[in-house]
N, C-alpha and C positions, 0 to 999 in steps of 0.2 A: 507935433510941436514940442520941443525941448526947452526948459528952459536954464538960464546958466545966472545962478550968484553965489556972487566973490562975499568971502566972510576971511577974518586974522583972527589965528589962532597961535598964541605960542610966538607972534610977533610974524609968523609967515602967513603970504598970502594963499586960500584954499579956496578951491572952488568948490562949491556943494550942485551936483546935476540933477534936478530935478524930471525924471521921463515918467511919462504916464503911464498906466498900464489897462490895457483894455481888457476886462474880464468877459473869462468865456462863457458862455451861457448856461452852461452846467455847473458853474460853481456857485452854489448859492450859499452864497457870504459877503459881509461886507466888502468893497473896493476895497485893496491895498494900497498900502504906500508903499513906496519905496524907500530905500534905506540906503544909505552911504555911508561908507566905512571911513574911519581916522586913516589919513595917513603916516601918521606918524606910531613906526614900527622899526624893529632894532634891526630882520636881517631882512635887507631891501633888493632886490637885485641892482649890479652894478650896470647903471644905465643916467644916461646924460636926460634930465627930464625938463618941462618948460609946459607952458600951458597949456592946458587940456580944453577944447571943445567937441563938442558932437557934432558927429556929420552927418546932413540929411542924406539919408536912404535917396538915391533916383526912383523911379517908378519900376521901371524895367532894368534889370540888369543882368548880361549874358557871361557865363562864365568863359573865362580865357583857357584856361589851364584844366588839366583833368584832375581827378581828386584823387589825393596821397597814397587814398586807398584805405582807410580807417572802417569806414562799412566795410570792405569788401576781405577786410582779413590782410591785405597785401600788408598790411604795417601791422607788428606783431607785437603783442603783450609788451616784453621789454624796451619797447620804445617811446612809451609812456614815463612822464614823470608827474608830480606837480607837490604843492605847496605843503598841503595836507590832504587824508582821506576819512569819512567819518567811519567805514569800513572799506574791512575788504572787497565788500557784492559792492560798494559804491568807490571805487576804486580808478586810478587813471584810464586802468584799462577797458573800464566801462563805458568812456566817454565818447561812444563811435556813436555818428550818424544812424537814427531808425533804429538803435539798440533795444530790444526787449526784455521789458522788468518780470521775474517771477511772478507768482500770486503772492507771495509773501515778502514783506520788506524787510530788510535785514539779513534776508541770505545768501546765498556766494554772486549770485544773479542779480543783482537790483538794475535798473534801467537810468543809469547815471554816471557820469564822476560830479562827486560834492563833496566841497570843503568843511573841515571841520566848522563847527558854527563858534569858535574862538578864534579862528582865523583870518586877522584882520587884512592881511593884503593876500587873498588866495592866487593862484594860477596855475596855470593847465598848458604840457609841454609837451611837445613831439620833435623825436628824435628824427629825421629823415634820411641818416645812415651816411647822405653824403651832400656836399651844395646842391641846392634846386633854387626855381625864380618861383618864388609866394607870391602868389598872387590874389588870393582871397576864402575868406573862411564863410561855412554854410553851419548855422547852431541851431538848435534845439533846447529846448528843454527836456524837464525827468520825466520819463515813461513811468507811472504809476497807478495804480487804480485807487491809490488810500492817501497820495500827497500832492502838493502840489506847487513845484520848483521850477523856476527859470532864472536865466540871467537876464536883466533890460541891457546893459552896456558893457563894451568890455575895451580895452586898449590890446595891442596887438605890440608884441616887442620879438628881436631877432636875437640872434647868435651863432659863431662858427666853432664856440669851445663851450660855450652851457655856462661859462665864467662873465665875461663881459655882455653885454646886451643894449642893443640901440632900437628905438620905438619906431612904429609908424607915425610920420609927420600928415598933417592937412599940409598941402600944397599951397594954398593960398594965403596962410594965415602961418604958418610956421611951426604951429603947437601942435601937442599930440593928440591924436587922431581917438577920439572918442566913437566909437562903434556901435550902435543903435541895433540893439539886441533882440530877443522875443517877447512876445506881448502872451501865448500861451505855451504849451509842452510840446506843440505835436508841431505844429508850423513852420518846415526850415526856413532860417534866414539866410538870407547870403550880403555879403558884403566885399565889394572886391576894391583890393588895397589902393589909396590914392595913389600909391606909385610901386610895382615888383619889388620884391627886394631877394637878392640871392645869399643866401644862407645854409646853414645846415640843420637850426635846429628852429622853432618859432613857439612863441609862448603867449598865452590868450590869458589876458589878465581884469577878470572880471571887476568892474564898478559897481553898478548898483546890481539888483535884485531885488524880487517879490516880499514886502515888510510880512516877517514873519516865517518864510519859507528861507533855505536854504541856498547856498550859491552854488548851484546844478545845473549840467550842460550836456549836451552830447554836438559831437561836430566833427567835421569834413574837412581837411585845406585842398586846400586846390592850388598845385606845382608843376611846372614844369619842369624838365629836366635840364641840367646843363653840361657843357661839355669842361671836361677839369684838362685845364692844357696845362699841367703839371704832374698829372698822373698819379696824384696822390691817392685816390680810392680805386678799388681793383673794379674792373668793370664787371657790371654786373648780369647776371643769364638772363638774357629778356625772351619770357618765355611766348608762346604764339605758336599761330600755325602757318606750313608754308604751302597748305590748301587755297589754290588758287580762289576765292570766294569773297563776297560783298560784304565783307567787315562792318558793319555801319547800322544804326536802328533805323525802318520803314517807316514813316506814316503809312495809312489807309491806302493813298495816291501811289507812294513808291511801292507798296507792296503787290498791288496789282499790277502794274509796271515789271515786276522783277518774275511775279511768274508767269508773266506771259512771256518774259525773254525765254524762262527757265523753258518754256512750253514751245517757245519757237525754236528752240537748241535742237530739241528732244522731241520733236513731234511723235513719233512709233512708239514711244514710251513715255507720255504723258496726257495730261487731259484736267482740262478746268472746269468745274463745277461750284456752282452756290445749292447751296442747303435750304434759303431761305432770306431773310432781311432783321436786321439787327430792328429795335425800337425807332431808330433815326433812318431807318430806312438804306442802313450800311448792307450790301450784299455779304452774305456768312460765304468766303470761295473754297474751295475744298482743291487742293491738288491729288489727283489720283497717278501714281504709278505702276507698270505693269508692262507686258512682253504685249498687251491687248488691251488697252485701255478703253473701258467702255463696257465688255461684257464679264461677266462673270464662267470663268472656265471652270466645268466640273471636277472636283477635288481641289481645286485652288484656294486655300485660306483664305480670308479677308482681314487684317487689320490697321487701326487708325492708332495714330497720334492727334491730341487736342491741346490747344493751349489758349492762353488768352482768357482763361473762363474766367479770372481776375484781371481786369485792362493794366493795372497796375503794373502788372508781375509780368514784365515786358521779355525777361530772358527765352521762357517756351517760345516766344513769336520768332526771336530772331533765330533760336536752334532750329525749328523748322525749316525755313527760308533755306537757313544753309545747308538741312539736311536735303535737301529738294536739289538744288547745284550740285552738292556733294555726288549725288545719286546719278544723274543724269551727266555729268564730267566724268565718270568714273567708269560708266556706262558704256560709253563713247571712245573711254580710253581701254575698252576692252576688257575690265578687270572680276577674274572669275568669280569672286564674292557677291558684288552685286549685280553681274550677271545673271548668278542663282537665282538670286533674292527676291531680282523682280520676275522672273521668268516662273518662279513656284510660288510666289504670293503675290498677293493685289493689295496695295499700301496706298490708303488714303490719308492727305496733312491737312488739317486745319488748322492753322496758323492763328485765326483770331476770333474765340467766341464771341468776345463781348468787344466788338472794334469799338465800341460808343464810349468805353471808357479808357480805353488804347489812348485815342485819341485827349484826351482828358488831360492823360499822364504825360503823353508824349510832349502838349504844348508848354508843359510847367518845366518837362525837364528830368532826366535824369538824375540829378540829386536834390532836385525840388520842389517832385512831389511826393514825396513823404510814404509813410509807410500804408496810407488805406486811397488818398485821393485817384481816382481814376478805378478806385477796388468795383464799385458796384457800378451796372446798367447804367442808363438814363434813367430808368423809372425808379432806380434805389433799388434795384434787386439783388441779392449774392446769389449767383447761379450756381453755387455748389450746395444751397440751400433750399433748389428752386425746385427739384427735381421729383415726384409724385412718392412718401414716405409709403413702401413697398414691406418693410420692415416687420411695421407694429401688427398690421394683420399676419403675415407668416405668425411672427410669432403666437400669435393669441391662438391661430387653429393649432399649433402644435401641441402648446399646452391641454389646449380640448381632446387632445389626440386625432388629430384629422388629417395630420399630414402624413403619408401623400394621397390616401387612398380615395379622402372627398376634396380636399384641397390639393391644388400641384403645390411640388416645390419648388417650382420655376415656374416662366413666364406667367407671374402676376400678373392678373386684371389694372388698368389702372382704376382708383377708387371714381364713385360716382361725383363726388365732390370735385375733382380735379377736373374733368371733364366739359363743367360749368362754364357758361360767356363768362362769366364774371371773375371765374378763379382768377386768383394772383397767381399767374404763368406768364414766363415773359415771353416775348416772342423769338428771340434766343434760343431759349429753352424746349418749344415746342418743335422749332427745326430740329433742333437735333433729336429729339425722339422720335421725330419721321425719318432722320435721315436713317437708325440704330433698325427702324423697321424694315427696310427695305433693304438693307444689305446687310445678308448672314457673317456678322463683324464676330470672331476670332476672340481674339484679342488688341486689348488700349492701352495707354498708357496717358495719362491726364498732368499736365506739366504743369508747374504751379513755380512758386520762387519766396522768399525769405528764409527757406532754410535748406538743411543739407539732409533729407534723410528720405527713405521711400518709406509711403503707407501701405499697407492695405488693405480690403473691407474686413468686416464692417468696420462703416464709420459710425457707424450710430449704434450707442449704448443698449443693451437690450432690457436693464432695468431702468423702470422710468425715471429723469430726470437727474440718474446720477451722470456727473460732469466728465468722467472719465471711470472706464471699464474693459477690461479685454473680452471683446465680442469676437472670436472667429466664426466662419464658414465651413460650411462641412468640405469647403474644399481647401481649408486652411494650407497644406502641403503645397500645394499648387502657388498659392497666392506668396507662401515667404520663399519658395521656389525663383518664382518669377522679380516679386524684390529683391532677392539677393543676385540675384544674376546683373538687375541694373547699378545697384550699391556696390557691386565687386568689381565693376569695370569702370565706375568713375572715378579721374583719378584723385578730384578733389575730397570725392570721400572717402579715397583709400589714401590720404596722405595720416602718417601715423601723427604729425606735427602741426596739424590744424589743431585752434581751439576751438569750443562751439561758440557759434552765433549769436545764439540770445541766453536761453536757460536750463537749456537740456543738453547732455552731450549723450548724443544718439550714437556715437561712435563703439558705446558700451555696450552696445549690442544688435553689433553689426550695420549701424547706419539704416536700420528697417525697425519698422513699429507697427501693430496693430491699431487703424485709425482711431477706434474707439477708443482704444489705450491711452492715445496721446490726448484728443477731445473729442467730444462727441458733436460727431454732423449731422443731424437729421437731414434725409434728403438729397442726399450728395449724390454725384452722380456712377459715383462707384459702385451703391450696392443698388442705383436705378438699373444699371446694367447686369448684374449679375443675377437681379430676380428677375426684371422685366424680358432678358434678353439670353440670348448664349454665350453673350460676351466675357470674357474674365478685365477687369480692367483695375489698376492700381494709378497711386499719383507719385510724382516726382516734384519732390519737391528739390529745386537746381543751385539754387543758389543764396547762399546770404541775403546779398544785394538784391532782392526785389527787379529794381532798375540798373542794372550796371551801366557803369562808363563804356560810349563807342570802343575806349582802346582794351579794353577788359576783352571784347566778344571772342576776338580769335582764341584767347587761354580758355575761355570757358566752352569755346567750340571743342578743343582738345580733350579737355577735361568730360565731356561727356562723346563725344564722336561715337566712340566703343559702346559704349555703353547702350546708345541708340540703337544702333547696328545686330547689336546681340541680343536686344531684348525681342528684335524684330523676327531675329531667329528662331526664339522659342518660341513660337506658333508650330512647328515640327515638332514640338514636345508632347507625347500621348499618342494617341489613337485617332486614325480616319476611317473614313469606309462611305461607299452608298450603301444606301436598304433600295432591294428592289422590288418588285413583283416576280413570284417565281416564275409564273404562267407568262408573263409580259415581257417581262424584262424591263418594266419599265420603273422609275427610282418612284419612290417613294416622299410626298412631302408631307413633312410636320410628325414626320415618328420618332418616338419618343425613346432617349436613349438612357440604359441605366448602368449605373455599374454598384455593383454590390459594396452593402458599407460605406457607401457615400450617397449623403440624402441629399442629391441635387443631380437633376437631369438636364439633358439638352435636348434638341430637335433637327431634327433635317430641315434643309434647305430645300428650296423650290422644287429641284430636282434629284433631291433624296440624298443629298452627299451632308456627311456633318463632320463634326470636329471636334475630338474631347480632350481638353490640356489633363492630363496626368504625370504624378511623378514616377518613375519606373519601379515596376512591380509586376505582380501576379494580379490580374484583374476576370470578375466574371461579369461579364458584357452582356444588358438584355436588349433585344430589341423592338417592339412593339409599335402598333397601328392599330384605328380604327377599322375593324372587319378583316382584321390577319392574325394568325396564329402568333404568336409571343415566340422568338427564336433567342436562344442563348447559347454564346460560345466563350469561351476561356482565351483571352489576347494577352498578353506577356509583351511588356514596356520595358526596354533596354538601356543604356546610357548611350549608344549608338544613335548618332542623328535618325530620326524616323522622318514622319511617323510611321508608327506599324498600320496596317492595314488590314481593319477588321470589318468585311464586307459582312452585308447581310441580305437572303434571302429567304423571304415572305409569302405564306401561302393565306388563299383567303380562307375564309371561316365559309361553311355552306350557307349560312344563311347571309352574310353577304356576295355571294355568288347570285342567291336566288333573288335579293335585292337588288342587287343589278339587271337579271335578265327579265324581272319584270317589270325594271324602270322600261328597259329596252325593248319591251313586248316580243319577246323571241321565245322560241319555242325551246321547250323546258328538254334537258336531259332526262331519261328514266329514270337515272338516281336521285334528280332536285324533284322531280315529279311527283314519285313514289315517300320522299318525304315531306314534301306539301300536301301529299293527300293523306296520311297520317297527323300532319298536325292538323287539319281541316275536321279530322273523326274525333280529335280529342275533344276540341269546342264544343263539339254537335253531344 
């Protein structure tokens, strides 16, 4: 409820708006009031004014128009103007949708634009380069951990020169259109204009605000485009792709829908699979691709893409989908790449880990659910936090000095704790470490979204509790290997005229980070894989925009396509081989493979075949089993597509020979004999 009284001032009539403000539950401080500014100020913009009420919000309201593009980078620094800035970090050009503030206020980053607090008619201006039809703004407030800013109202005024300026009217009443703001920082509002208006430039002119706080915003317009039949603006490159594919965000419904087209296109080289069942009972589906979908071909890699593991961060789900079309259209059109591709690896997509929050996000909306709603489970879980801390014990046996001789370096136990009915594992979570068990997975890639840059493990700090630290792996080479390869082919990341996102500009080196460097994740699923598993797995983080606009998808399909493509390639990177049995010929599972100087092993697969990602080099290669002599040879890694092929054969130890033939009650050889009955005379 708002309420509206008229007071004279100075002999004019002035309305004072009184709007409530609902404090959020974590602020523990008195209720605010709100505060209304005089209007009476010397430089006003030129605009025909007349009285002011508030309009009530509808309950539901769908946007018309796609957004300017302010989150998403499309509208650049210079298109910002406004009234006044208390700094630079709070600055016009901070005032983007979902923007994130530093940990510290006052520096180039703050999580805002806000008016000087002398500033008695402030406002907030976007240039849009050329006429569009406005049709409604989405605001926020200031992203902070130490303040706390909103606007409650604000009036909305236009412009085709930045000079003259006419308001939004209420339709019914005639006056202008008083705009019913935010009640906390994080909650977008939307409001769509009582009536379009086509303009070039548009200016958000805040009212009231939090007594006490600041006039701080962050916000979204929403425009569409118009046609200028005077040809006054040069027409502009509208970037996209002209990949024939389903442009468009899935629900749950459509997504299974589309890959079962994808699967009926492509029968020979596809196949659907679930992993398991989300908390609500969502099937987790998995699209596998392959020349043999279904079995696993000896020497053939294995690797996944995952996305979804934050519901929120909806761009992994739709690059999926389209990489899945893309593959299968491409396929079918004969083309020798991903002819390869699939013909020498086995490419599993899981398009949605966490569908229960997908879904969350999906029904609020693209620009209006915010930067966390739809983040976590149903149960409240963050699944990149969920995953069995593999970590803390490595390291403790290291320190003991025990690694590797009585502890492995690899495939980690999971602890006893985790194990528990009762652990907090979500069921998510636990699919997917059954699904990492049963298929000798390669290499991952973990798609995520709010920003532009790739991590890789560790994610988690190795001294306790500090917030950020550079933790590499002993297969550090490997890992900035592999993000740079994704980082170098995207071209969002590789444009030199991006600014950054929120607070970091990753671009200074190289668009790739050490996870722990940037924050520290306990439990992520990066370094679950990497201890638990053979897998090498890094995250992608895709985009700014979290949720992008439907009309965004085809550019940001562009923008990473390559990138996909070639990360997928380096599974070829390093060394393969089976170990065998000399005597048998038959492979070998679960032997243990080393390479000298690098404290981290891998194992064979079922049937003895494995896979070690290396950067090229001179490598000394061991190979080792339970009851087989230990074999080493020298493999030499090239810049030449591999991988090279460093087979191994295995001889047994005699005394597992003799273990064998006496499981088997067979009659002993002279030589097993004649040393059985010498160890027999030692005892006696």
């Amino acid at each position: 409820m708002v309420e509206t009284v008229n007071m004279t001032k100075h002999g004019t009539s002035v309305q004072r708006v009184l709007v409530p403000v609902i404090r959020k539950k974590v602020i523990v401080r008195k209720r605010k009031k709100v505060i209304r500014l005089s209007h009476s100020i010397t430089e006003r913009p030129a605009v025909t004014t007349s009285r002011s009420r508030t309009l009530e919000r509808p309950q539901t309201q769908e946007p018309d128009c796609p957004p300017l593009g302010l989150e998403s980078l499309k509208v650049s620094d210079s298109q910002f103007e406004a009234s006044s800035s208390q700094s630079y970090g709070l600055g016009p050009h901070r005032g983007r949708l979902n923007i994130q503030s530093g940990l510290e206020d006052g520096d180039l980053y703050d999580g805002a634009w806000c008016a000087e607090e002398q500033d008695v008619e402030p406002w907030f201006q976007v240039d849009a380069k050329k006429p569009v039809r406005f049709s409604g703004v989405i605001t926020q407030g200031r992203n902070s951990i130490w303040r706390y800013d909103w606007v409650t109202s604000y009036k909305v005024q236009f412009s085709n020169d930045s000079r003259s300026w006419w308001g939004s009217r209420n339709l019914s009443t005639g006056m202008d259109a008083v705009f019913p703001a935010n009640s906390d920082p994080e909650t977008p509002v939307l409001n769509l204009l009582p009536e379009p208006q086509v303009a070039r430039f548009i200016r958000l002119l805040p009212q009231t605000w939090l007594q006490g706080g600041a006039s701080c915003l962050r916000a979204e317009i929403l425009a569409c485009p118009v046609r200028d039949p005077n040809d006054l603006y040069p027409e502009a490159y509208a970037p996209g792709s002209s990949d024939p594919l389903d442009f468009r965000h899935h629900n749950y419904k459509d997504m299974r829908k589309l890959m079962q087209q994808v699967n009926e296109q492509c029968p020979n080289i596809t196949r659907i699979y679930n992993i398991g069942k989300s908390y609500q009972g969502l099937k987790l589906y998995v699209m596998e691709m392959s020349d043999k979908p279904g079995e696993h071909e000896l020497g053939e890699p294995e690797v996944r893409y995952v996305a979804g593991m934050h519901g929120n961060e909806a761009l992994g789900r739709e690059l999926l989908l389209l990489l899945m079309q893309f593959l299968c259209h491409e396929y079918l059109r004969g083309d020798p790449r991903v002819t390869r591709l699939l013909t020498e690896t086995r490419i599993h997509l899981l398009p949605s880990m966490n569908p229960d929050g997908y879904e969350i996000a999906y029904r609020k909306g693209s620009e209006l659910a915010g930067w966390a709603e739809g983040r976590w489970t149903h149960q409240g879980i963050d699944l990149n936090h969920n995953f069995a801390d593999l970590n803390t014990p490595l390291w403790d046996a290291e320190d003991d000095g025990l690694v590797p001789h009585t502890v492995p370096n690899h495939h980690l136990p999971l602890p006893a704790y985790y194990t528990l009915p009762n652990a907090t594992v979500a069921p998510e979570t636990r699919a997917v470490i059954q699904w990492m068990k049963r298929i000798p997975f390669v290499l991952s890639a973990n798609l995520h979204g709010g920003e532009l840059v790739v991590s890789y493990p560790f994610d988690m700090t190795r001294t306790p509790w500090a917030a950020r630290e550079l933790t590499p792996t002993a297969d550090d080479a490997v890992f900035r290997w592999l993000s740079t390869v994704y980082a170098g082919s995207n071209r969002a990341m590789q444009d030199p005229d991006r600014r950054p996102c929120h607070n970091q500009d990753f671009s200074l080196h190289g668009n790739i980070i050490n996870g722990a460097d940037w924050h520290t994740v306990p439990g992520s699923m990066n370094d679950f894989s990497y201890l638990h598993t053979n897998c090498f797995e890094i995250t992608v983080e895709l985009s700014c925009d979290k949720f992008p606009h439907e009309n965004e998808l085809s550019q940001e399909w562009e923008n990473n396509k390559d990138a996909l493509l070639n990360y997928l390639e380096q599974v070829r990177m390093g060394i393969s081989g089976v170990v065998r049995d000399k005597d048998t010929e038959a492979g070998i599972a679960d032997a243990v493979i080393s390479v000298e100087g690098i404290n981290h092993d891998v194992t064979t697969a079922r049937d003895g075949d494995y896979w070690r990602l290396l950067t090229p080099g001179d490598y000394s290669v061991t190979a080792s089993a339970e009851g087989y002599h230990s074999v080493t040879r020298d493999c030499r890694v090239t810049f030449e597509e591999g991988p090279v092929h460093c087979n191994f054969l295995l001889t047994k130890t005699p005394k597992q020979r003799l273990r064998e033939l006496l499981a088997a009650k067979a009659k002993l050889p002279p030589d097993l004999r004649r040393r059985l009955e010498r160890l027999r005379g030692k005892k006696d």
